[in-house]
ZALO-717538 format. One line per field, with one value per residue: residue number from 1; residue in three letters; x, y, z of N, C-alpha, C, CB in turn. Coordinates in steps of 0.1 Angstrom, whole numbers, plus 5000, padded with zeros to 4 digits. Each point is the difference from the previous one (the first is absolute). Last residue first. Glycine has a CB too. Layout:
N
nr = [NUM, ...] .
rest = [ALA, ...] .
nx = [X, ...] .
ny = [Y, ...] .
nz = [Z, ...] .
cax = [X, ...] .
cay = [Y, ...] .
caz = [Z, ...] .
cx = [X, ...] .
cy = [Y, ...] .
cz = [Z, ...] .
cbx = [X, ...] .
cby = [Y, ...] .
cbz = [Z, ...] .
# end
This chain:
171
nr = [171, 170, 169, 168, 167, 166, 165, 164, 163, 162, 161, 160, 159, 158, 157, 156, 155, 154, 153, 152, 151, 150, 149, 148, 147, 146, 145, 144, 143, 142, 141, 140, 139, 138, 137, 136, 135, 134, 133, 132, 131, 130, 129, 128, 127, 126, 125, 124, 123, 122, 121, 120, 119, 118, 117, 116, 115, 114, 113, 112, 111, 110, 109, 108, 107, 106, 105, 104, 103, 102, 101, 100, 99, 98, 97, 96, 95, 94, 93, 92, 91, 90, 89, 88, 87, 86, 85, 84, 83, 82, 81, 80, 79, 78, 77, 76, 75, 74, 73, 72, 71, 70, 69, 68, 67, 66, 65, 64, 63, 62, 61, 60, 59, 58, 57, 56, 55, 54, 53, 52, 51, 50, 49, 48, 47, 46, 45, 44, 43, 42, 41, 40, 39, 38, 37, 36, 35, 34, 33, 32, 31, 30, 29, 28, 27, 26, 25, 24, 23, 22, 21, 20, 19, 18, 17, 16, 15, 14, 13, 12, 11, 10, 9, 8, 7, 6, 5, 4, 3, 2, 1] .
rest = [UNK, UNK, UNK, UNK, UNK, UNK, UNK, UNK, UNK, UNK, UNK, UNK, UNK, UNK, UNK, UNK, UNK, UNK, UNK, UNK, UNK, UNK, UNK, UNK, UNK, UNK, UNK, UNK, UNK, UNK, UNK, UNK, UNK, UNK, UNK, UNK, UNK, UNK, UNK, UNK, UNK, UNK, UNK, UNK, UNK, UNK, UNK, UNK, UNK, UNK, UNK, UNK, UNK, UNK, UNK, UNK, UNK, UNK, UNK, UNK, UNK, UNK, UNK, UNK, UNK, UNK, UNK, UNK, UNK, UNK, UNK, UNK, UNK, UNK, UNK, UNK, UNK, UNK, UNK, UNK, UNK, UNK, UNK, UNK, UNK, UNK, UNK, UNK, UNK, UNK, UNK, UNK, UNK, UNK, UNK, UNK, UNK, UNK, UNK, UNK, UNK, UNK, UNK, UNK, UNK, UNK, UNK, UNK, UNK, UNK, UNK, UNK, UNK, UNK, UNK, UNK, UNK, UNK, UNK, UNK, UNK, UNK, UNK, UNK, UNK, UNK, UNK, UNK, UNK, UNK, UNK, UNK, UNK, UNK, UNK, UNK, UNK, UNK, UNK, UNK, UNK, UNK, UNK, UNK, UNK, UNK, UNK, UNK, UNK, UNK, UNK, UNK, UNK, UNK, UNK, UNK, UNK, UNK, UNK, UNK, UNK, UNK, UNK, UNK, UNK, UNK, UNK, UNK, UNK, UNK, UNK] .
nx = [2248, 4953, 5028, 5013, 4948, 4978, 5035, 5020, 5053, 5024, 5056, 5022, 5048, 5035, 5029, 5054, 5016, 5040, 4970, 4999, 4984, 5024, 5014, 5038, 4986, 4956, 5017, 4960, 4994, 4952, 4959, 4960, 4949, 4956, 4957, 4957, 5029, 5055, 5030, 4979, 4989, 5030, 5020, 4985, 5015, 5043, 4996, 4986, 5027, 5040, 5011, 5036, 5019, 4981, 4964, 4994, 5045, 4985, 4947, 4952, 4974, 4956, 4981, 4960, 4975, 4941, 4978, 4971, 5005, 4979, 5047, 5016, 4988, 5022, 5050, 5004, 4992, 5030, 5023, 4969, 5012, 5028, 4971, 4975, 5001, 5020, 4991, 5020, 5047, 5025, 4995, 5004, 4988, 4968, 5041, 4997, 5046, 5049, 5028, 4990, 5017, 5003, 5031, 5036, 4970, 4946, 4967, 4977, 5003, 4981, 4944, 4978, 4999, 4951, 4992, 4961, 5000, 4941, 4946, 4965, 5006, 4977, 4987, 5016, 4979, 5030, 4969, 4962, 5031, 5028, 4970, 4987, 5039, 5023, 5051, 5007, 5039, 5014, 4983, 4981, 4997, 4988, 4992, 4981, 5030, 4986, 5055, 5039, 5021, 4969, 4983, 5049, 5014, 4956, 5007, 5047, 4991, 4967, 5024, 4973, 4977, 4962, 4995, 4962, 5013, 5032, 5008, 5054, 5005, 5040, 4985] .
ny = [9285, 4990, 5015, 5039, 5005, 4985, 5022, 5034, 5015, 5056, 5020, 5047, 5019, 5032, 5022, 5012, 5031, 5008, 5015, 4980, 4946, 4959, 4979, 5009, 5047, 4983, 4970, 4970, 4971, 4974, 4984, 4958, 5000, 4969, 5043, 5003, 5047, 4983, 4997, 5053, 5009, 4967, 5027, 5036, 4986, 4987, 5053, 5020, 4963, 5010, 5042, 4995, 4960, 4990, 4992, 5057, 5012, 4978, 5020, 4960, 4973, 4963, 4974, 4969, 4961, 5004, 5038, 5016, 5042, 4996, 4984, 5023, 5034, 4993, 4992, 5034, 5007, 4977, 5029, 5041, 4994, 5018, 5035, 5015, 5038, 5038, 5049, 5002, 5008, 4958, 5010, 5045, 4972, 4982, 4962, 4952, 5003, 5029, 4984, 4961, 5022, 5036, 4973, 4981, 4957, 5013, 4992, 5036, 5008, 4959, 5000, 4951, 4991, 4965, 4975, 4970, 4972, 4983, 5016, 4964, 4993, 5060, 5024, 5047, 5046, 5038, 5043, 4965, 4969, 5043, 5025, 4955, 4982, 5054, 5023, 5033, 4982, 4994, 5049, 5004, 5005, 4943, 4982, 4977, 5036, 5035, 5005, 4968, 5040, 5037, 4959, 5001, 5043, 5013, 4964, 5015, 5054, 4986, 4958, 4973, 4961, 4962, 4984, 4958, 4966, 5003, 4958, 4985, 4974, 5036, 5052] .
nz = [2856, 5018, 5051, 4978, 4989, 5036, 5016, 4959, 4999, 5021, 4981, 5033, 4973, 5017, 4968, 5000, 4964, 4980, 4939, 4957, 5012, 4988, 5043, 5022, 5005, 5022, 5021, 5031, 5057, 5002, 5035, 4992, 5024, 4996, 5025, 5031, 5031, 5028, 4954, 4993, 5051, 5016, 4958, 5011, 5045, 4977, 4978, 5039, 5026, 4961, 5014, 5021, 4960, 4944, 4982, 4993, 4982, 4953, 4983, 4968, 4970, 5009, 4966, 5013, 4951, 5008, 5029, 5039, 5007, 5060, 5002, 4967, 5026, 5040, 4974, 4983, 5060, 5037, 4972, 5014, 5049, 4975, 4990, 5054, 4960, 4953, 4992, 4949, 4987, 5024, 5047, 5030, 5054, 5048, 5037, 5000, 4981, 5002, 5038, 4976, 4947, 4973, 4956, 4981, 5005, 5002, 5035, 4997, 4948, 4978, 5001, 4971, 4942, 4982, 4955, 5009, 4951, 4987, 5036, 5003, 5042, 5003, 4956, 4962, 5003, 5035, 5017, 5019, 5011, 5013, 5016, 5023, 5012, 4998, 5003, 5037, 5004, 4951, 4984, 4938, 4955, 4983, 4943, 4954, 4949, 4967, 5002, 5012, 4993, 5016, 5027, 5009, 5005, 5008, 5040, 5006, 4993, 5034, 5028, 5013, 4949, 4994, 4935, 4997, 4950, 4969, 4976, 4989, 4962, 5005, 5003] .
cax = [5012, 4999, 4996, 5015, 5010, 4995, 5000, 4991, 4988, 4990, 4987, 4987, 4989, 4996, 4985, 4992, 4989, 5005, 5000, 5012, 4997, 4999, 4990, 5003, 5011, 4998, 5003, 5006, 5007, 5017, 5005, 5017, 5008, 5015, 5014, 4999, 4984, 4981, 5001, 5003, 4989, 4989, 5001, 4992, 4986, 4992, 5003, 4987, 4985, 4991, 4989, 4994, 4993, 5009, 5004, 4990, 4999, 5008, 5019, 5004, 5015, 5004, 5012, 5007, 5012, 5011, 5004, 5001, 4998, 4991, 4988, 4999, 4996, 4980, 4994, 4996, 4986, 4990, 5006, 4992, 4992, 5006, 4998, 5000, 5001, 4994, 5002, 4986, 4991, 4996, 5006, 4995, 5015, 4997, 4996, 4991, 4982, 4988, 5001, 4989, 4996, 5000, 4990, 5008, 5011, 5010, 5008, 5005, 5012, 5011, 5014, 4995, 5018, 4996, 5011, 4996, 5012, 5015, 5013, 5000, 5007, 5009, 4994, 5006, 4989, 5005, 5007, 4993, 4993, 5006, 5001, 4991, 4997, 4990, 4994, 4987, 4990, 4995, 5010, 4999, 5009, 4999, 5010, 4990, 4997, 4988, 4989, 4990, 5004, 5002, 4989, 4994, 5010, 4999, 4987, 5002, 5007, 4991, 5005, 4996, 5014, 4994, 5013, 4997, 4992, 4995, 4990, 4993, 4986, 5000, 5005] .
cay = [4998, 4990, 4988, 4993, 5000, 4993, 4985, 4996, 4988, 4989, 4992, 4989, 4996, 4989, 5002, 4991, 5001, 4987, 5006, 5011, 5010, 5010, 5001, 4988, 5002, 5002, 5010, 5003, 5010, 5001, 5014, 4999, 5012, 4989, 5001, 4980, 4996, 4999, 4982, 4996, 5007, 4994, 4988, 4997, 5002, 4984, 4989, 5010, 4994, 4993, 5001, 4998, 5007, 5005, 4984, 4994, 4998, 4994, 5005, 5013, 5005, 5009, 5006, 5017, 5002, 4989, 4994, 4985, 4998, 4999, 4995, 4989, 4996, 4998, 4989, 4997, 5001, 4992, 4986, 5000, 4993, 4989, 4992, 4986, 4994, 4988, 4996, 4996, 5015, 5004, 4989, 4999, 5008, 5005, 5014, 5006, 4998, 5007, 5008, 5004, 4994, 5001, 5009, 5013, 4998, 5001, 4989, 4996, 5011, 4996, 5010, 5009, 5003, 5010, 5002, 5013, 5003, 4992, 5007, 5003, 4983, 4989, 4992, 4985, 4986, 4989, 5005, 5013, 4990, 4989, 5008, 5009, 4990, 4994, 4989, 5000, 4999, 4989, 4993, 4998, 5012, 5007, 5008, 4995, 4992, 4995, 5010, 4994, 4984, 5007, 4999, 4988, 4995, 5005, 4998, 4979, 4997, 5003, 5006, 5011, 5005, 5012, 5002, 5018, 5003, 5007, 5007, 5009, 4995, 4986, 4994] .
caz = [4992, 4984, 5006, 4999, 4990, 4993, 5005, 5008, 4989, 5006, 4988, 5006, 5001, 5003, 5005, 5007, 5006, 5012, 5017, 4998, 4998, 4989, 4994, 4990, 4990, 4994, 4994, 4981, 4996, 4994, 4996, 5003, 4994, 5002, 4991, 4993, 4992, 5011, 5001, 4985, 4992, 5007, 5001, 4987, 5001, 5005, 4987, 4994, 5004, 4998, 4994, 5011, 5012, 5004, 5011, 5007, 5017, 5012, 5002, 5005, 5000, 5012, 4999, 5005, 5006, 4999, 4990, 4995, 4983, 4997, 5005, 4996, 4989, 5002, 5005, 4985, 4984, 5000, 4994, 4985, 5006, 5002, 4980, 5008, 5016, 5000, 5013, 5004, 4999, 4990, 4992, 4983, 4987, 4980, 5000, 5005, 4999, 4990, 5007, 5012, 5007, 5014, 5009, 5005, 5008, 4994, 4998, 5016, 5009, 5005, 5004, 5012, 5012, 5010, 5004, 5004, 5012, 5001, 4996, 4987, 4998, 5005, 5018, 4996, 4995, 4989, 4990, 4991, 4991, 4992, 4990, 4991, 4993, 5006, 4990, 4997, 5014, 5002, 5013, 5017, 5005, 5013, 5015, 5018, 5010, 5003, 5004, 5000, 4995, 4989, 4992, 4998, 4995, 4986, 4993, 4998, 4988, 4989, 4995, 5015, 5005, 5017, 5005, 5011, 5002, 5012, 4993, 5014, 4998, 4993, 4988] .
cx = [5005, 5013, 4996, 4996, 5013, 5007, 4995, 4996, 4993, 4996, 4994, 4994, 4992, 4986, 4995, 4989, 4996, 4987, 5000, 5006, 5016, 4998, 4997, 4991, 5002, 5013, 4996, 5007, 5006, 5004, 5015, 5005, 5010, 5009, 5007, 5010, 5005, 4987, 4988, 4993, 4995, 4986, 4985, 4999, 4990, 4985, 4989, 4995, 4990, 4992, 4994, 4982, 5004, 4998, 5014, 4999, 4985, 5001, 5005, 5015, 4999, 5016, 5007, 5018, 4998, 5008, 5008, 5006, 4998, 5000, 4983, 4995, 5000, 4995, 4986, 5001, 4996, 4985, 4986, 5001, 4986, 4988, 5006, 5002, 5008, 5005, 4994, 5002, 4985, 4990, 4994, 5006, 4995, 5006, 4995, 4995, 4995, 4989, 4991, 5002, 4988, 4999, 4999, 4989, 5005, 5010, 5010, 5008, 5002, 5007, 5009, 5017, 4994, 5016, 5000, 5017, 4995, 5007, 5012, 5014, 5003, 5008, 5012, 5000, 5005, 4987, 5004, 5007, 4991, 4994, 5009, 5004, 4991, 5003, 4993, 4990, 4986, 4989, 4995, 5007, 4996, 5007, 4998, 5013, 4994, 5001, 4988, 4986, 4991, 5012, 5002, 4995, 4995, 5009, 5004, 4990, 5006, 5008, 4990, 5001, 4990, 5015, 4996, 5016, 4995, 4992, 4999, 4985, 4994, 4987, 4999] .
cy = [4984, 5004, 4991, 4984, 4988, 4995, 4988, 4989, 4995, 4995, 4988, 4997, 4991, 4992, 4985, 5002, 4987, 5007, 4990, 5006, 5010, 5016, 5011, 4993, 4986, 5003, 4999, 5008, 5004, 5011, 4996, 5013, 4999, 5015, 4993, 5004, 4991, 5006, 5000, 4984, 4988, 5008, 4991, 4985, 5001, 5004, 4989, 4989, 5004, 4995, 4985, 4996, 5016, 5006, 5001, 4982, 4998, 5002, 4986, 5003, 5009, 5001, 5012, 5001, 5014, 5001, 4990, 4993, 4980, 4997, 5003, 4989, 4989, 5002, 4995, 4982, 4987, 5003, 4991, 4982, 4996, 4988, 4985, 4991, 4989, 4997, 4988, 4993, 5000, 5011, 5003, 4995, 4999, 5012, 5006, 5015, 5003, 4996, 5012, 5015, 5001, 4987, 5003, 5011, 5014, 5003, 4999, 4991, 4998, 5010, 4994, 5011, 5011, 5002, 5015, 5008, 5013, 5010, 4987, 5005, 5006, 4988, 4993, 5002, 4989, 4995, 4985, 5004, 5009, 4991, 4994, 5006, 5004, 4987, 4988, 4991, 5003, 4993, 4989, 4996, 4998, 5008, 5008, 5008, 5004, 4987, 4987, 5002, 4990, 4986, 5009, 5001, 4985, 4993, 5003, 4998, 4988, 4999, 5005, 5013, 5016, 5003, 5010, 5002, 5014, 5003, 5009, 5009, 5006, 4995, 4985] .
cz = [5002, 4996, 4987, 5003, 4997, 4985, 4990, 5003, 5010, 4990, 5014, 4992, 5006, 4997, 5006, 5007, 5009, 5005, 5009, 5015, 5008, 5006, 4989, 4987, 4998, 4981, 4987, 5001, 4987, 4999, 4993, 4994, 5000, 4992, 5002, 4988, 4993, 4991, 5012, 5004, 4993, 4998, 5005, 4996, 4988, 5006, 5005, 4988, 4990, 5006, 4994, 4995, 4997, 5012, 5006, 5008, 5009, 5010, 5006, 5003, 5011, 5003, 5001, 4995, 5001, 5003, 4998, 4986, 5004, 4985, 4996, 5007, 4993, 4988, 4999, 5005, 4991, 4995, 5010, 4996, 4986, 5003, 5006, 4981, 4995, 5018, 4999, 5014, 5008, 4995, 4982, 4994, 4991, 5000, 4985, 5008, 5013, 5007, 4994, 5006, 5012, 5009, 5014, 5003, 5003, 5010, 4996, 5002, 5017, 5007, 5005, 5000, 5005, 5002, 5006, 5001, 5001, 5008, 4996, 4995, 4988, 4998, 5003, 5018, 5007, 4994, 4986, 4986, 4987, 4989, 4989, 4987, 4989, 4988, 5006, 4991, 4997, 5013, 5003, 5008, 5015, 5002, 5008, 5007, 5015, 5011, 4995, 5002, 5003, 4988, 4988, 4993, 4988, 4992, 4984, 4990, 4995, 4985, 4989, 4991, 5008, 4997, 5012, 5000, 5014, 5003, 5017, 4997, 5016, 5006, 4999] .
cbx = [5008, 4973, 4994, 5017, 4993, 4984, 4996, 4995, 5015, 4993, 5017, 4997, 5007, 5016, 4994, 5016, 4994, 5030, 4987, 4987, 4968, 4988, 4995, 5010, 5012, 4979, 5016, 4983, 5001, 4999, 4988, 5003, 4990, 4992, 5001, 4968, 4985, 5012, 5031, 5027, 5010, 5019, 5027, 5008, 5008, 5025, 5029, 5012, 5005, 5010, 5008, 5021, 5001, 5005, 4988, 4992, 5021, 5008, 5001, 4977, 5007, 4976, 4995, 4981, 5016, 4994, 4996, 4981, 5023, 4995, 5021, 5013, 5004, 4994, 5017, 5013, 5010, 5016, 5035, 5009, 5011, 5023, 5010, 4979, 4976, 5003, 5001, 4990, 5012, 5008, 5000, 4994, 5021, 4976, 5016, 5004, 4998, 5009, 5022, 5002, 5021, 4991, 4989, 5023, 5005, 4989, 4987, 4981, 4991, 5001, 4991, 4978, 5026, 4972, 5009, 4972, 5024, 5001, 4993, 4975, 4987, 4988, 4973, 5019, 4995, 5021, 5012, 4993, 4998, 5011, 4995, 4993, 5003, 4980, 5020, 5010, 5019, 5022, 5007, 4985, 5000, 4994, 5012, 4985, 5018, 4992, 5013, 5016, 5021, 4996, 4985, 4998, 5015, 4994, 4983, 5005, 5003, 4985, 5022, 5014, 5026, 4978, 5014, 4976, 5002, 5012, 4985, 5027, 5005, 5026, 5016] .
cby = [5026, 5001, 5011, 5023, 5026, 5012, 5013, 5015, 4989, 5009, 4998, 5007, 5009, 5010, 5021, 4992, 5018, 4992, 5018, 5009, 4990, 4979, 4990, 4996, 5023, 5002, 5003, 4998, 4995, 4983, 5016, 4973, 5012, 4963, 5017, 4987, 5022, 5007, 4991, 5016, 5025, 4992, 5008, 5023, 5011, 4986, 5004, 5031, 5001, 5000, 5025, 5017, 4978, 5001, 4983, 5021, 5016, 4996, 5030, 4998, 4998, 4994, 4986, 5002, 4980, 4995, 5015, 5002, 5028, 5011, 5001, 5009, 5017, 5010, 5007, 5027, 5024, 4995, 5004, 5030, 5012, 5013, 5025, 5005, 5006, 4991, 5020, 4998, 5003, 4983, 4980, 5015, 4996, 4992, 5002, 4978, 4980, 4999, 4990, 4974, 4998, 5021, 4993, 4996, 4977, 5005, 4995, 5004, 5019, 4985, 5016, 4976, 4994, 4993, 4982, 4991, 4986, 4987, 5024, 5006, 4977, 5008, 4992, 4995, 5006, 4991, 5023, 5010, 4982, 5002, 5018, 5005, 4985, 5023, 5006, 5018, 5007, 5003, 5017, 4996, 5020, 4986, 4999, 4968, 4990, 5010, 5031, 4992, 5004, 5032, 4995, 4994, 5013, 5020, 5008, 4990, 5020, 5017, 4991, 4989, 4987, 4988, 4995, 4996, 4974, 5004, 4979, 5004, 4974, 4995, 5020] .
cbz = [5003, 4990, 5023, 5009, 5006, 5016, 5023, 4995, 4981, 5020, 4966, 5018, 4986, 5013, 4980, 5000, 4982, 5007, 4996, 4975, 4997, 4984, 5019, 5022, 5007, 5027, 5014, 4987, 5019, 4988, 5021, 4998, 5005, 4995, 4998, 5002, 4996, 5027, 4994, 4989, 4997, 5018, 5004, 4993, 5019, 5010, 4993, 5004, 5025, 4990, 4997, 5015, 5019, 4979, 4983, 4981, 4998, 4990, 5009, 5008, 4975, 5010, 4992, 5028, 4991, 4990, 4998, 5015, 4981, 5020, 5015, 4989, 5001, 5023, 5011, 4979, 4994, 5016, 4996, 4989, 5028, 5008, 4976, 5032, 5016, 4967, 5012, 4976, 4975, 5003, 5026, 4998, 5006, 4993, 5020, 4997, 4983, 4976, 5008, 5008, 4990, 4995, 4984, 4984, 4991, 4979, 5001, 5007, 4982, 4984, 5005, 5018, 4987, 5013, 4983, 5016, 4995, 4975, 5018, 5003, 5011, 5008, 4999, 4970, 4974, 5014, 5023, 5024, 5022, 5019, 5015, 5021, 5020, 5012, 4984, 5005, 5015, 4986, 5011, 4995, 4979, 5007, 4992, 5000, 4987, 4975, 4995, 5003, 5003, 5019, 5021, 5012, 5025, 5006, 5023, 5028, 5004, 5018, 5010, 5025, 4975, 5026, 4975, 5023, 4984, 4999, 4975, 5010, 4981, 4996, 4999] .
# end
């Protein structure tokens, strides 16, 4: 609504996808597990090289993290996650790292639960973190409720916003 223009949407889920594309039908998208997603197939899909992208936004699973999940005592084990076996989902948050290492976007913006900067799981945080700021980001996060933003639910989420070194250097 205020001049955005999307250029791929990826979700693992086939009924995510439809959901989407039955409100925003004829957008670019991938039915895939991010582990499979190639630079190749990225560009291919968008049009558009490296550096190009304004934002890339992403929330890798939260269930390894939520405060009334299993935690560390889930990972590095597969399970059926949303009707589809998956491995190791705690380890999706550096997927969508190495993705944006290869899109190379101006800015990343990357939700997920509060309890991901929370122990026992924030080394995990600060590994993302250092993810995000070792391909060249300046990163800062914040914690929201969402019930202070109009919506009908105490939800806290945490966001990360990187800006690519360069970027932020003509701000």
């Amino acid at each position: 609504m205020s001049g955005g223009n999307i250029r791929l949407v990826c979700n693992f889920q086939e009924t995510c996808i439809k959901n989407y594309l039955h409100n925003y039908p004829n957008t670019p998208h991938i039915c895939s597990d991010i582990r499979n997603l190639t630079g190749n197939k990225i560009h291919t899909k968008t049009g558009m090289k490296p550096r190009e992208l304004d934002i890339l936004d992403g929330s890798p699973p939260c269930p390894p993290f939520s405060m009334s999940g299993l935690k560390q005592k889930g990972w590095n084990k597969t399970k059926t996650v949303y009707g589809k076996l998956q491995a190791n989902i705690e380890d999706l948050t550096f997927d969508f790292i190495n993705i944006a290492k290869i899109i190379q976007p101006k800015v990343i913006v990357c939700e997920n639960v509060k309890g991901l900067t929370m122990a026992p799981v924030k080394r995990h945080f600060e590994k993302m973190l250092n993810g995000f700021q070792g391909n060249g980001y300046q990163t800062i996060y914040k914690v929201f409720n969402s019930f202070d933003y109009g919506v009908p639910q105490k939800r806290e989420r945490v966001f990360i916003i990187s800006i690519r070194d360069d970027v932020l250097e003509k701000l």
